[in-house]
N, C-alpha and C positions, 0 to 999 in steps of 0.2 A: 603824105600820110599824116594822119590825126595823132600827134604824141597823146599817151595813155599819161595823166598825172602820175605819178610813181611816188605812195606813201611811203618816204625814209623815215617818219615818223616811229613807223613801225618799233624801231629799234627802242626807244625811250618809252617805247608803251608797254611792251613786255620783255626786254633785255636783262629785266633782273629772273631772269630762265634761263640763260645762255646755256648752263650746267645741269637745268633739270632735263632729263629724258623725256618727261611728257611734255616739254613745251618743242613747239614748231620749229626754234634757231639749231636744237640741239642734232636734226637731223643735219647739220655740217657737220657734227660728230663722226658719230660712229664708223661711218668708213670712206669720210671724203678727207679727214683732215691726214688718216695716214695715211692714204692713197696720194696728198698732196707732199705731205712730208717727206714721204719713202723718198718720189721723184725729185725733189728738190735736196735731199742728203746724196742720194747717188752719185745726181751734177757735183756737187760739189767732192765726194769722195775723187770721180773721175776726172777732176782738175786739180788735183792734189790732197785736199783736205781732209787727211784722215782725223784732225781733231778738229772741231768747229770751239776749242777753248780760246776767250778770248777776243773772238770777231765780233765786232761790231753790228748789229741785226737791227734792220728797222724794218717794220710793221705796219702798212699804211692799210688802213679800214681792221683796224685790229679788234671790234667784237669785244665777243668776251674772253677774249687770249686764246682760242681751242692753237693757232700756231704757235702763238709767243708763247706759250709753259714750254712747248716742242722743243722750240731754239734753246729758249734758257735750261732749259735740263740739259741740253746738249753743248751746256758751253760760254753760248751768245750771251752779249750783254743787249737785252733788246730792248727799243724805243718802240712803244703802241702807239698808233696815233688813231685818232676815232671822232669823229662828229658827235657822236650820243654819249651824254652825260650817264646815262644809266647805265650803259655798257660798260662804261668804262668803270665806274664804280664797281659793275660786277665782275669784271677782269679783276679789278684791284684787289678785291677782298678774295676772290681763288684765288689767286697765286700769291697774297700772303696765308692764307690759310695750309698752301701746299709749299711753303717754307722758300718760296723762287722771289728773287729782287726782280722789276720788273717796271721801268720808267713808261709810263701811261700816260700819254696829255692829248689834249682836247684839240682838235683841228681837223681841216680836211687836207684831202691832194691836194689841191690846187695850192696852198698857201700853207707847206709842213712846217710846223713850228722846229724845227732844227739848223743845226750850221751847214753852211757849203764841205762840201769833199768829206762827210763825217765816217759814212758806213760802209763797211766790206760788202755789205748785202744788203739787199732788199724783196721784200716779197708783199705781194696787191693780190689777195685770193676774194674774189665774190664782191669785186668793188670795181672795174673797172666800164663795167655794162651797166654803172649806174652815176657816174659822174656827170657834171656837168659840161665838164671840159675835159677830153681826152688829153690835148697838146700839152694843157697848162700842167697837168697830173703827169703828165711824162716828164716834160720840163722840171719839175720842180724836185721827181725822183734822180732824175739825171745829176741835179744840181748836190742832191744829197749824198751821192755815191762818189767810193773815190776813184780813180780813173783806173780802169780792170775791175770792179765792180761788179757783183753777177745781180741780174734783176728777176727773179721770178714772178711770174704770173699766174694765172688760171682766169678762164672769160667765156663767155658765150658765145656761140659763132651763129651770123644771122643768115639761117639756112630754116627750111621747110621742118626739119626734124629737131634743130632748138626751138624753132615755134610751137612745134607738137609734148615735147618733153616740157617745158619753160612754162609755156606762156598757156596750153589747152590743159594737160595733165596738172598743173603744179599748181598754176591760179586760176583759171576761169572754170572747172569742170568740179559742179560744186560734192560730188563723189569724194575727191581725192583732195583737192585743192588745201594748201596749208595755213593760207591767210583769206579772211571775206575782206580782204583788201589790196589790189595792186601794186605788186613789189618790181615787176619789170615789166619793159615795152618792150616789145619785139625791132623794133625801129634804132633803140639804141644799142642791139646785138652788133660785135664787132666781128668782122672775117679777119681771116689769119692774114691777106695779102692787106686791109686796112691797117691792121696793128704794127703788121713788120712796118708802111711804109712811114707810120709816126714814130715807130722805137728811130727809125731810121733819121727820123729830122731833128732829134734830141742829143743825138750821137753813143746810141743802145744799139750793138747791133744782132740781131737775132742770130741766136746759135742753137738752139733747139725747140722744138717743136715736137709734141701727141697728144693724143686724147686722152681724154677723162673723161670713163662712163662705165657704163653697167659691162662686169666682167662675163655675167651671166644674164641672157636673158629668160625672161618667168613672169608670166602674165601676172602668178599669184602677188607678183607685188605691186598690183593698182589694187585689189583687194586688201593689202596689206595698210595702200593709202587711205584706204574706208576708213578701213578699222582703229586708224590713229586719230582719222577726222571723229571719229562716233568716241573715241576715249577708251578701247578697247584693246587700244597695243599703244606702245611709248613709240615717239619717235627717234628716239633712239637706236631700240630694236629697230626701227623700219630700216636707219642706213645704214646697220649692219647688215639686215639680210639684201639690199638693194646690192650690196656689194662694188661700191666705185671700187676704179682702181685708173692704171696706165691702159690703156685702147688702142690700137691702130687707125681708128676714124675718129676725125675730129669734125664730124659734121652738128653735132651739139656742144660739149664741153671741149676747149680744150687749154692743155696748160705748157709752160716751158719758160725759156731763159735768156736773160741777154746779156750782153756785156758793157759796161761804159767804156768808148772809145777815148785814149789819151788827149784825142784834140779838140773835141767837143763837151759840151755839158753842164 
């Protein structure tokens, strides 16, 4: 299969939007980032952690913070890491504007600029289906975490109906579509049994697994995708009314958790 070039560019061309509503990044907003938070606080409530004050949070593909304010409101001392200069810049200046300390540096997965065994936590939302190297990007999180370590994810699963949501509705179908430029391959979609078997060679072992997707379905929201593409509705509004949330199918999105094993890493 023909890989689709996938412009990461993207993020330095318009990332100083991360926080505007009518730009295209901020539909991670409005209802994917507490749909991703909710589930990633629960794990954690459910393995003990009624305070998250304190824990060590690192951030890999961290945008423009919409997770990292999350964490550090909640506590975390968190590490962003980010390829795009402009993102992070724009991370920087939110969450000093919103009073949150918040250590930002420039890198990718493959190569995180941090110490061995640093953080309690980790979390990869909307970056893993776009790596260059899945193993090196696990590895290198592995290497970050301290041994009992939770990993959260969220990713694309390479099924017929991430192709249809992902790859027809979101990029090529120029109705609704949020960039006139190529942000995923369908080719580098990950399935749930590929991913556990790499958490598994890193010594992350999978402990939970669901979906992440539309809690309600309603056509009106590919009209909804017009009217953000014509400048008619914020995208903001769109991912609130899209309404992500926790799913029981994970044939498009899905998200969950791992653990760093003592012996490996």
């Amino acid at each position: 299969m023909t890989l689709v070039a996938i412009d990461n560019h993207v993020y330095d061309r318009i990332g100083e939007g991360w926080w505007d509503e009518s730009n295209p990044l901020n539909l991670l907003q409005g209802s994917l980032t507490p749909a991703r938070y909710g589930y990633f606080r629960d794990v954690l409530r459910e393995r003990g952690f009624a305070t998250l004050d304190g824990l060590r949070a690192l951030d890999i593909g961290s945008g423009g913070g919409f997770l990292a304010e999350r964490f550090a409101r909640a506590g975390c001392d968190v590490v962003g890491i980010d390829p795009s200069t402009v993102s992070l810049d724009t991370a920087h200046r939110h969450a000093a504007a919103s009073g949150l300390s918040i250590d930002y540096r420039r890198g990718v997965g493959e190569r995180l600029p941090v110490g061995d065994s640093t953080f309690d936590l980790a979390y990869c939302c909307d970056v893993l289906e776009h790596v260059d190297d899945l193993d090196a990007v696990l590895a290198e999180t592995a290497r970050a975490l301290t041994p009992g370590g939770l990993y959260f994810f969220d990713t694309i699963n390479r099924t017929w109906l991430g192709r249809l949501v992902v790859i027809k509705i979101m990029q090529e179908w120029r109705w609704t579509r949020m960039f006139d430029t190529p942000v995923h391959d369908w080719s580098m979609f990950i399935t749930p049994a590929e991913l556990t078997a790499a958490l598994d060679r890193h010594g992350l072992r999978l402990t939970g697994l669901t979906g992440l997707g539309l809690r309600t379905a309603d056509p009106r929201r590919l009209i909804d995708m017009h009217r953000a593409r014509q400048g008619r509705l914020t995208y903001g509004e769109v991912s609130r009314r899209l309404n992500f949330g926790r799913v029981p199918y994970t044939g498009a999105n899905y998200m969950g958790y791992a653990v760093k094993t003592a012996a490996r890493g």
